[in-house]
C-alpha positions as CSV (number, residue, x, y, z in Angstrom):
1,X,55.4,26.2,48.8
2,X,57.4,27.2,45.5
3,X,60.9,26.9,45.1
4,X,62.4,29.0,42.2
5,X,65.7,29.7,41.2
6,X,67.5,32.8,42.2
7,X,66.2,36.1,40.2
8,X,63.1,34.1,38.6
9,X,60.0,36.2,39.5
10,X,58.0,35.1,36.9
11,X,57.2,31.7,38.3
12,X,56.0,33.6,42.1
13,X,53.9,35.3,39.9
14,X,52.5,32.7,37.7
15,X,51.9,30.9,40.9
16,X,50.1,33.4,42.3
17,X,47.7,34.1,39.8
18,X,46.7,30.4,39.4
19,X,46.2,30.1,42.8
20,X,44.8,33.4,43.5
21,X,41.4,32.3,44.9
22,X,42.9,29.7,47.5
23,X,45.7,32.4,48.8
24,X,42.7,34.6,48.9
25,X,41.5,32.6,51.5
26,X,44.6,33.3,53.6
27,X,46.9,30.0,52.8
28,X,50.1,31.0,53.2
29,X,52.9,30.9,50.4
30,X,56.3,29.7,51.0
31,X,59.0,30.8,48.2
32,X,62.1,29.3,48.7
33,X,65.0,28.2,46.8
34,X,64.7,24.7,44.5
35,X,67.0,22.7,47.0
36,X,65.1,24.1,50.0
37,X,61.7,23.1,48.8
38,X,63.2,19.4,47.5
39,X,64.2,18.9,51.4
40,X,60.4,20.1,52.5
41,X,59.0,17.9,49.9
42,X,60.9,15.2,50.6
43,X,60.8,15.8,54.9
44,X,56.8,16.2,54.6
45,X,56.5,12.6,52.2
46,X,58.5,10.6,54.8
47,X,56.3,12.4,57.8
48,X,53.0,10.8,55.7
49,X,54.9,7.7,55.0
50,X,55.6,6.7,58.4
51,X,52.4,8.4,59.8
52,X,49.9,7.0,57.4
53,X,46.1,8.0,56.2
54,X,43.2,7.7,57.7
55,X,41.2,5.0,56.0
56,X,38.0,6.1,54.5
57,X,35.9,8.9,55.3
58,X,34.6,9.7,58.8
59,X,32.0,11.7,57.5
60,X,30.2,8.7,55.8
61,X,29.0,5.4,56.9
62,X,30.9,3.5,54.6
63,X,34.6,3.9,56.1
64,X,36.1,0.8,55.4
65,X,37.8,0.1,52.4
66,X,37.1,-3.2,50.3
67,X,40.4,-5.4,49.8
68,X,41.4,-6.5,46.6
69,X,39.4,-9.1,45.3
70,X,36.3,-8.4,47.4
71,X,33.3,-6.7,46.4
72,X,31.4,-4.3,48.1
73,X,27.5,-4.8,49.0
């Protein structure tokens, strides 16, 4: 997602030629205006806020996180 201001082009552009090889791959690209993608942004951190991460990696056997103050073995 970009938000630009009316009329600028050159930032879509710059955009797309930085991420080229990732929109390549068939991401999408959202160009919107700057308060539009300030409510996304904002909208998408308070989804992840109240929703949380997954802790760790499922993929590996070590998925818990140490505490503070603990060490791992």
């Amino acid at each position: 997602m970009l938000g630009t201001e009316d009329g600028d082009t050159r930032s879509e552009a710059v955009f797309r030629c930085v991420y080229a090889d990732i929109l390549a791959t068939g991401s999408p690209l959202i160009v919107t205006d700057i308060a539009t993608a300030e409510l996304i942004k904002g909208a998408a951190n308070a989804f992840l806020a109240t929703h949380g991460f997954p802790r760790g990696d499922p993929c590996r056997d070590d998925v818990t996180q140490p505490r503070l103050g603990t060490t791992r073995r």
